[in-house]
C-alpha positions as CSV (number, residue, x, y, z in Angstrom):
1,X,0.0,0.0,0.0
2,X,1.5,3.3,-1.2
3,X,1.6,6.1,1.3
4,X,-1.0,8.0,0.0
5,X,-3.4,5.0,0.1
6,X,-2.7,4.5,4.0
7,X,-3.1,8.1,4.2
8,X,-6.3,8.4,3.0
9,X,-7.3,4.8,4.5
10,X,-5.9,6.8,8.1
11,X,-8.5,9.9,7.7
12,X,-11.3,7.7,6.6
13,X,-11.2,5.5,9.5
14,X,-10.5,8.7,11.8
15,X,-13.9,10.3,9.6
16,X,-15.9,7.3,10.7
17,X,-14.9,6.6,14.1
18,X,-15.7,10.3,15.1
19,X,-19.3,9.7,13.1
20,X,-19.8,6.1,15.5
21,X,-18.9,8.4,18.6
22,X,-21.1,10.8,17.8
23,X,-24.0,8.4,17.2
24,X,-23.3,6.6,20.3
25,X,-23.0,9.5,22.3
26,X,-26.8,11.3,20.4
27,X,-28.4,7.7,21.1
28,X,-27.2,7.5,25.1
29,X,-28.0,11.6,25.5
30,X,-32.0,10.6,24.1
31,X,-32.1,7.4,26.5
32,X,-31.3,10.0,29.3
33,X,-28.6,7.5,30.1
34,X,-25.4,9.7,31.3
35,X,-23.7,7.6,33.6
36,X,-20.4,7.6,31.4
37,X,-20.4,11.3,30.2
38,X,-17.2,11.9,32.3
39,X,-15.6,9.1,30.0
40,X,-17.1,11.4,27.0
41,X,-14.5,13.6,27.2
42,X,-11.6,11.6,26.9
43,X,-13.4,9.5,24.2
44,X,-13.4,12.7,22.2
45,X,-10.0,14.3,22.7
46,X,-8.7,10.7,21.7
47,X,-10.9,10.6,18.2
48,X,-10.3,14.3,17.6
49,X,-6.7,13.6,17.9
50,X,-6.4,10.9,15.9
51,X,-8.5,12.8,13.2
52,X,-5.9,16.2,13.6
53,X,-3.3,14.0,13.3
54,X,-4.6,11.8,9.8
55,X,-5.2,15.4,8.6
56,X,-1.5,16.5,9.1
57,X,-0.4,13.5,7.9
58,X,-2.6,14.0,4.8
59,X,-1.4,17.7,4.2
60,X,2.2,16.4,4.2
61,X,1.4,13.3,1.5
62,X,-1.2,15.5,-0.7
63,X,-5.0,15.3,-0.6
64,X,-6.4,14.1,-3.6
65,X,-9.6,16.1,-5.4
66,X,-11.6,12.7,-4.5
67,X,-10.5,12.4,-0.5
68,X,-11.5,16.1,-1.0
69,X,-14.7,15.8,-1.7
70,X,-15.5,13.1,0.7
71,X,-13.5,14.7,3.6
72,X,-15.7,18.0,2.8
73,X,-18.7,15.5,3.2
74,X,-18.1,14.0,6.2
75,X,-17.0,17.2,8.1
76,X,-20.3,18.4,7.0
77,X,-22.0,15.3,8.9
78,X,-19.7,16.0,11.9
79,X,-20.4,19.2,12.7
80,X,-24.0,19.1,11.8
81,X,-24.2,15.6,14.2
82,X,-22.3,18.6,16.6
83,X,-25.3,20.3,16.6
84,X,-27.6,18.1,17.2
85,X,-25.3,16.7,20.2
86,X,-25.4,20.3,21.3
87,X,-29.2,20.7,21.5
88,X,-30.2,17.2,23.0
89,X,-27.6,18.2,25.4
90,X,-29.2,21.5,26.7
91,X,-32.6,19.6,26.7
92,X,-31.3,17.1,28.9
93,X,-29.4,19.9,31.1
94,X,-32.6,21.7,31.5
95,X,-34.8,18.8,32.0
96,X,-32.1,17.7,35.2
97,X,-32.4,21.1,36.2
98,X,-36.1,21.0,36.6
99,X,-36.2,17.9,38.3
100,X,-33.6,19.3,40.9
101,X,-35.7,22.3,41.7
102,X,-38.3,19.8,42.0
103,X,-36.7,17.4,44.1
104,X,-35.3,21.2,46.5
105,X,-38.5,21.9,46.9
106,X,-40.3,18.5,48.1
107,X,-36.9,18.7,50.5
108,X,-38.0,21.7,51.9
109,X,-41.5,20.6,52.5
110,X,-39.9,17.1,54.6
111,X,-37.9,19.4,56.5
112,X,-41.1,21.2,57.8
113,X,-42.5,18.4,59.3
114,X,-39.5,17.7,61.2
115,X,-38.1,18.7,64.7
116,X,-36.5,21.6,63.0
117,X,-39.6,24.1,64.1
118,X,-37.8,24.9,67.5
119,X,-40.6,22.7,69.4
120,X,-39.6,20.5,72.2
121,X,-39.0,16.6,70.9
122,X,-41.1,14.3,71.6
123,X,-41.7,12.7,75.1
124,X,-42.6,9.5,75.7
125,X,-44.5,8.0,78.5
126,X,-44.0,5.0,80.3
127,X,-46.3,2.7,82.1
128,X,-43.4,1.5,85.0
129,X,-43.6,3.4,87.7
């Protein structure tokens, strides 16, 4: 394989794992499941840097008009997917922060029917004498 083939083979790859992440990222966002998103991060700094590095890689070798074209494409499916990510994201931020406001208040009405009112606590009787 010539080096421009594993070139272009290196940013293709790097194109398509950043669309899988993407997709599995959107699909757990939706499902309101986020008990990985702290792993999120380093997910994405790994698959961005793989793709900045295919692309400097690529700019040393030569693009050709073809890659071109396609790497125009799929940067157009990244960054749109980007959005997306970015919307569902603030839904689901909003949504957790209603729910905690929710959840604040129902804590404030517990606490009112506790000993916190500055009453005396509670006495009990016994039946020894």
């Amino acid at each position: 394989m010539s080096s421009q083939e594993s070139v272009n083979t290196a940013i293709l790859s790097a194109l398509d794992r950043c669309l899988a992440m993407q997709a599995d990222h959107l699909a757990l966002l939706e499902t309101g499941c986020l008990t990985r998103i702290s792993q999120w991060v380093e997910e994405r700094q790994a698959v961005v840097g793989h793709l900045r590095h295919a692309l400097a890689e690529a700019q040393s070798v030569g693009i050709t008009q073809e890659l071109r074209d396609m790497l125009l494409q799929k940067l157009g499916c990244i960054l749109n997917h980007e959005k997306i990510l970015s919307r569902v994201a603030k839904q689901q931020r909003g949504s957790l922060s209603d729910k905690l406001s929710f959840l604040r208040r129902g804590k404030k009405a517990l606490h009112g029917y506790g000993q916190g009112r500055g009453g005396s606590p509670p006495q009990f009787v016994s039946n020894k004498q």
